[in-house]
SELUM-975413 format. One record per residue (C-alpha): residue number from 1; residue in one letter; x, y, z. Coordinates in steps of 0.1 Angstrom, whole numbers, plus 5000, padded with zeros to 4 digits. Each point is the difference from the previous one (the first is absolute). Example, Ala and Ser with C-alpha at 12.3 -4.5 7.8 and 13.67 -1.06 7.14 Angstrom:
2
<atom pos="1" code="a" x="5123" y="4955" z="5078"/>
<atom pos="2" code="s" x="5014" y="5034" z="4993"/>
END
This chain:
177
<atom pos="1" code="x" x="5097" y="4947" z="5217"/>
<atom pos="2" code="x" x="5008" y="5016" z="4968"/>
<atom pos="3" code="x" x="5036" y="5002" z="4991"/>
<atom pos="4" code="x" x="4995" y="5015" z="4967"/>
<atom pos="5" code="x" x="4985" y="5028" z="4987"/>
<atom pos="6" code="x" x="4960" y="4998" z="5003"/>
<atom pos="7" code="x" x="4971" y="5018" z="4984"/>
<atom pos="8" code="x" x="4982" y="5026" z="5016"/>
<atom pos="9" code="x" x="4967" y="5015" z="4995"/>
<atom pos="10" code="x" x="4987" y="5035" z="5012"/>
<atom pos="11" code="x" x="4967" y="5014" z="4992"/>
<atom pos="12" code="x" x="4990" y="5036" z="5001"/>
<atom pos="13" code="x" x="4968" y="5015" z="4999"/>
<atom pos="14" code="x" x="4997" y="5033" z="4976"/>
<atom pos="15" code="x" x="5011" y="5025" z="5029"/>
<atom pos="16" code="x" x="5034" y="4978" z="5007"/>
<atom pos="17" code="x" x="4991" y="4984" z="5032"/>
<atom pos="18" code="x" x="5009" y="4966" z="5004"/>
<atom pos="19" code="x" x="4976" y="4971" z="4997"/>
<atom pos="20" code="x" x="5010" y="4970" z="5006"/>
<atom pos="21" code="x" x="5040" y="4983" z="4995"/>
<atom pos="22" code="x" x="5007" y="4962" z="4990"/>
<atom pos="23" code="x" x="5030" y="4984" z="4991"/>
<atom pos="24" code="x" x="5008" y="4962" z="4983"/>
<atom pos="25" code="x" x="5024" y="4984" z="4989"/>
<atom pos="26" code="x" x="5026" y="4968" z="5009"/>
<atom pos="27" code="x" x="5032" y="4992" z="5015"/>
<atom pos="28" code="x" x="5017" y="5011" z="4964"/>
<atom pos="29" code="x" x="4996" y="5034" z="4981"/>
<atom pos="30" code="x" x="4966" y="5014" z="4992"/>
<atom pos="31" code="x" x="4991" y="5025" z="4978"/>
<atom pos="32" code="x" x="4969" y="5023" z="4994"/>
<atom pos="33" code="x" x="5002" y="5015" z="4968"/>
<atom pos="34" code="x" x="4967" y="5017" z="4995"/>
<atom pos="35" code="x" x="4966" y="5010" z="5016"/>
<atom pos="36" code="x" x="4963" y="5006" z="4982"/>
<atom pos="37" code="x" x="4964" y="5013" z="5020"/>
<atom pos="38" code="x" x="4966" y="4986" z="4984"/>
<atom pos="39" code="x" x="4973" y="5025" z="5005"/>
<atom pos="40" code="x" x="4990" y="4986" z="5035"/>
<atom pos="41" code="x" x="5035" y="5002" z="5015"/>
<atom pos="42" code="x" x="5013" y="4966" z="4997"/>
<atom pos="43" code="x" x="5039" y="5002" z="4993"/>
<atom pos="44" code="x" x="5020" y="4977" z="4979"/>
<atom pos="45" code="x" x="5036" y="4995" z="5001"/>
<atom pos="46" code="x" x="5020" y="4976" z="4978"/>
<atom pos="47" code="x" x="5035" y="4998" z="4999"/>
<atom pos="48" code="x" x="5025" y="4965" z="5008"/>
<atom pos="49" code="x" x="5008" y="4977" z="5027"/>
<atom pos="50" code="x" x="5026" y="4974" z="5003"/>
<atom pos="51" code="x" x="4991" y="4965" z="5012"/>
<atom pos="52" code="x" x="4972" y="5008" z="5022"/>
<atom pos="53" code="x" x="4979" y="5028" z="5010"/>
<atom pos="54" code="x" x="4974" y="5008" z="5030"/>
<atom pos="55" code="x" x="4972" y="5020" z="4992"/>
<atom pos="56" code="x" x="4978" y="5006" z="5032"/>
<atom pos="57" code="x" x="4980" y="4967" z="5002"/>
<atom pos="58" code="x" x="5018" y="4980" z="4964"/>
<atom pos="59" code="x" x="5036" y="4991" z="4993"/>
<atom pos="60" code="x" x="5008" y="5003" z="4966"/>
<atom pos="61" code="x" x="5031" y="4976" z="4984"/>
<atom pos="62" code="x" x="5018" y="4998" z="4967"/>
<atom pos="63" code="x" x="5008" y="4973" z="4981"/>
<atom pos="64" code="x" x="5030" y="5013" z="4987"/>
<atom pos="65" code="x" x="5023" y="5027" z="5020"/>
<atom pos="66" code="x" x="4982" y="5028" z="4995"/>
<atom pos="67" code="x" x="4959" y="5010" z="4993"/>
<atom pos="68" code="x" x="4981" y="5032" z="4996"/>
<atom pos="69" code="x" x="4970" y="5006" z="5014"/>
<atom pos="70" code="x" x="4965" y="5017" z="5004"/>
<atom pos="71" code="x" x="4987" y="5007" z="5035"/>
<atom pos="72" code="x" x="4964" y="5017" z="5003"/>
<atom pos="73" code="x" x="4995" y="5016" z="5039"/>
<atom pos="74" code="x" x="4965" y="5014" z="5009"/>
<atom pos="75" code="x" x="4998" y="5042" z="5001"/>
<atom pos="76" code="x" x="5002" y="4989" z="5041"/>
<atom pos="77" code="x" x="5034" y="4984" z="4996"/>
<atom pos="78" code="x" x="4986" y="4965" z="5003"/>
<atom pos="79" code="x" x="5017" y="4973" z="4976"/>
<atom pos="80" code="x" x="4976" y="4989" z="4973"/>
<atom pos="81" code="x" x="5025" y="4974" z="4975"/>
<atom pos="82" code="x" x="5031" y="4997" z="4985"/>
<atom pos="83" code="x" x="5006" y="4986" z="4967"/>
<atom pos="84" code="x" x="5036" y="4987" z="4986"/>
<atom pos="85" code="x" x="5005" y="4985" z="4967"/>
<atom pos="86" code="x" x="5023" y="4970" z="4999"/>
<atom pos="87" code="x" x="5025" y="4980" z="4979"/>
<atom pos="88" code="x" x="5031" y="5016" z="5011"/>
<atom pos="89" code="x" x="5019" y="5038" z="5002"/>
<atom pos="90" code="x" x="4975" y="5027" z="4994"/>
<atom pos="91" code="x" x="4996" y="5034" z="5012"/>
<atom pos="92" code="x" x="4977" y="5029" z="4998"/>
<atom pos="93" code="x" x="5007" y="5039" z="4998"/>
<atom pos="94" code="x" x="4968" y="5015" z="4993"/>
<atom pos="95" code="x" x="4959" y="5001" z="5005"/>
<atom pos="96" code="x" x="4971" y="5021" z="4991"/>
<atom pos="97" code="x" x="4967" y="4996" z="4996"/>
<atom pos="98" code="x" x="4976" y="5005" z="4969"/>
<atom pos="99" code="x" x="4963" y="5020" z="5003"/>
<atom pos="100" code="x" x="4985" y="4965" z="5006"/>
<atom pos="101" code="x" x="5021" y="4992" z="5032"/>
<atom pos="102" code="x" x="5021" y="4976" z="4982"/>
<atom pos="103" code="x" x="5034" y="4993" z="5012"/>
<atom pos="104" code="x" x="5028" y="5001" z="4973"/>
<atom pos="105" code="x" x="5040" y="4994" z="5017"/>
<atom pos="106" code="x" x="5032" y="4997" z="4978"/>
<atom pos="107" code="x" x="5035" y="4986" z="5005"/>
<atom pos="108" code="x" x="5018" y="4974" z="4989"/>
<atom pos="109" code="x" x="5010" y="4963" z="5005"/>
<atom pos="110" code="x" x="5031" y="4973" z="4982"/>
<atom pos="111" code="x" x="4991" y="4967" z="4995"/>
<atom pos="112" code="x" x="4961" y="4999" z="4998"/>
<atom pos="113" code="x" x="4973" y="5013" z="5024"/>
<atom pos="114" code="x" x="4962" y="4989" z="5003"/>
<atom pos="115" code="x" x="4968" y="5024" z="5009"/>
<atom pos="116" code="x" x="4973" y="4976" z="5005"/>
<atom pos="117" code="x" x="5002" y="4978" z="4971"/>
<atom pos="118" code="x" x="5018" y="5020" z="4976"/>
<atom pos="119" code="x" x="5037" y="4993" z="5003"/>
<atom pos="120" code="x" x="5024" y="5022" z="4977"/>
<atom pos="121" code="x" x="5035" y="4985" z="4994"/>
<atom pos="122" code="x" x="5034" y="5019" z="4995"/>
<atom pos="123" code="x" x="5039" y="4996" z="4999"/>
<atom pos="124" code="x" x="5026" y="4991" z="5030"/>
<atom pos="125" code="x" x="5012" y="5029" z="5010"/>
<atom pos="126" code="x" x="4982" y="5024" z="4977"/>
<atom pos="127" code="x" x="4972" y="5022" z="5021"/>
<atom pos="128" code="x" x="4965" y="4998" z="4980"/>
<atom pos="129" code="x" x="4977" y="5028" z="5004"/>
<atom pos="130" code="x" x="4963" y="4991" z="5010"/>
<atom pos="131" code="x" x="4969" y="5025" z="5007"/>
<atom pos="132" code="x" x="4971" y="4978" z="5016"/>
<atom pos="133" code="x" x="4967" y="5012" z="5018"/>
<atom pos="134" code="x" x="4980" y="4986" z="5025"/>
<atom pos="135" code="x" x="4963" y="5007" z="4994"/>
<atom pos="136" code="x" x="4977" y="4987" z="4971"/>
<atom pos="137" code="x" x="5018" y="4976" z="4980"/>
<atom pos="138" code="x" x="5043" y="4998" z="4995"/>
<atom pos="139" code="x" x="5018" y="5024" z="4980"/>
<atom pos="140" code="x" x="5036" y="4992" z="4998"/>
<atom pos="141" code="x" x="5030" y="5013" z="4978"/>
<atom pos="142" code="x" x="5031" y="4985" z="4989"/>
<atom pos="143" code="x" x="5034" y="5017" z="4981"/>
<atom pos="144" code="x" x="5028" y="4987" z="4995"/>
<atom pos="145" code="x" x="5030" y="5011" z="5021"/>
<atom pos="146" code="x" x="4998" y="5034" z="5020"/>
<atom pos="147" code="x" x="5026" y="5022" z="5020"/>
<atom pos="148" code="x" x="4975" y="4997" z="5033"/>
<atom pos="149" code="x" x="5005" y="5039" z="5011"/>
<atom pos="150" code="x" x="4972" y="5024" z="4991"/>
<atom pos="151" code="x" x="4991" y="4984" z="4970"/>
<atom pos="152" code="x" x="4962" y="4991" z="5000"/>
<atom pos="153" code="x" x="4973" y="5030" z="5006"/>
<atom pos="154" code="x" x="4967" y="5000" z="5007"/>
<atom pos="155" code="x" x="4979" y="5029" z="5000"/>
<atom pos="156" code="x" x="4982" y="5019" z="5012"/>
<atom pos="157" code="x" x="4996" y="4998" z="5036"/>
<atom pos="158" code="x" x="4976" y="4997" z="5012"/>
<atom pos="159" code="x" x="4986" y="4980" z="4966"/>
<atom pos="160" code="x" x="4967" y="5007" z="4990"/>
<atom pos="161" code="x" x="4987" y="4975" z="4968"/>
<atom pos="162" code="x" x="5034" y="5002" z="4977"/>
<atom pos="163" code="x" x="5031" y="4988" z="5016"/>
<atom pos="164" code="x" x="5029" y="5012" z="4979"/>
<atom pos="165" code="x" x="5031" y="4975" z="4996"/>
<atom pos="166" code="x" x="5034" y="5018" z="4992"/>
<atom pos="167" code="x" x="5022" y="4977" z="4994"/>
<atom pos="168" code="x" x="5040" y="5020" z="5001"/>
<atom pos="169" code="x" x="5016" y="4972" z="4974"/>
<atom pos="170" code="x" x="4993" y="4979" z="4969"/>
<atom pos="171" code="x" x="4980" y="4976" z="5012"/>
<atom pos="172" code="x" x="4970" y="4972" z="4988"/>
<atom pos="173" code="x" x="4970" y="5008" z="5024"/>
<atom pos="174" code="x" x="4974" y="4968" z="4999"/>
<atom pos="175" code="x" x="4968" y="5008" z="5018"/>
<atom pos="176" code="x" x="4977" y="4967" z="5015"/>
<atom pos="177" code="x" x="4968" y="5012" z="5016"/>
END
């Protein structure tokens, strides 16, 4: 039983009707932040969990108090993965998708977060943008401190080959791919 808020999924096809409905979440606050179709139909949602997660058939945990996260459902509803970087207090507020069905999702994190085996490293206390995609190689971005509301861009949605970055503060952008 959930005694926090939880994050909810509802898919419509083009005429409004209702597809299909799935929630996850844990026994804390969840939050679902954003939501991205590929050209076959499969959603993707990211947003942040604390301590621990259920997603259909896989339980997501953090290693801190708080993780974002990447969850991929079939165009049917049916849960595909979920992917949360680690290494403490993360969270994500956005996600699109580029012409070649790469995955790019932005938020922020203190301390230091890891995506696969790039780890970027921040300040106590101090929230660290980060843009990262999930698709053919890493890309990830680093600043240095950022006031977390409404801050980081990316456009256009849906992307086609150029994603544009706007980033709404003086900031140093490093790119890895």
């Amino acid at each position: 039983v959930n005694v926090g808020l939880e994050i909810r999924v509802e898919f419509y096809d083009s005429l409004g009707n209702q597809q299909w409905v799935k929630s996850a979440g844990g026994t804390s606050n969840d939050f679902g932040y954003g939501a991205v179709t590929d050209s076959l139909g499969n959603c993707y949602i990211t947003g942040n969990f604390n301590f621990s997660a259920a997603f259909d058939t896989a339980t997501a945990t953090t290693t801190g108090f708080s993780d974002s996260f990447v969850a991929k459902y079939h165009d049917d509803g049916s849960f595909v993965w979920v992917k949360n970087p680690g290494n403490g207090f993360n969270r994500s507020y956005a996600i699109d998708m580029d012409f070649y069905q790469n995955i790019y999702h932005t938020g922020d994190f203190d301390f230091s977060v890891m995506f696969d085996t790039v780890t970027l490293n921040g300040f106590p206390s101090c929230a660290e943008p980060y843009i990262a995609k999930i698709g053919y190689g890493s890309i990830i971005t680093s600043a240095n401190s950022i006031e977390k509301e409404n801050k980081i861009l990316i456009y256009p949605n849906p992307a086609n080959e150029i994603v544009n970055v706007n980033v709404k503060m003086r900031a140093e952008i490093k790119i890895y791919n």
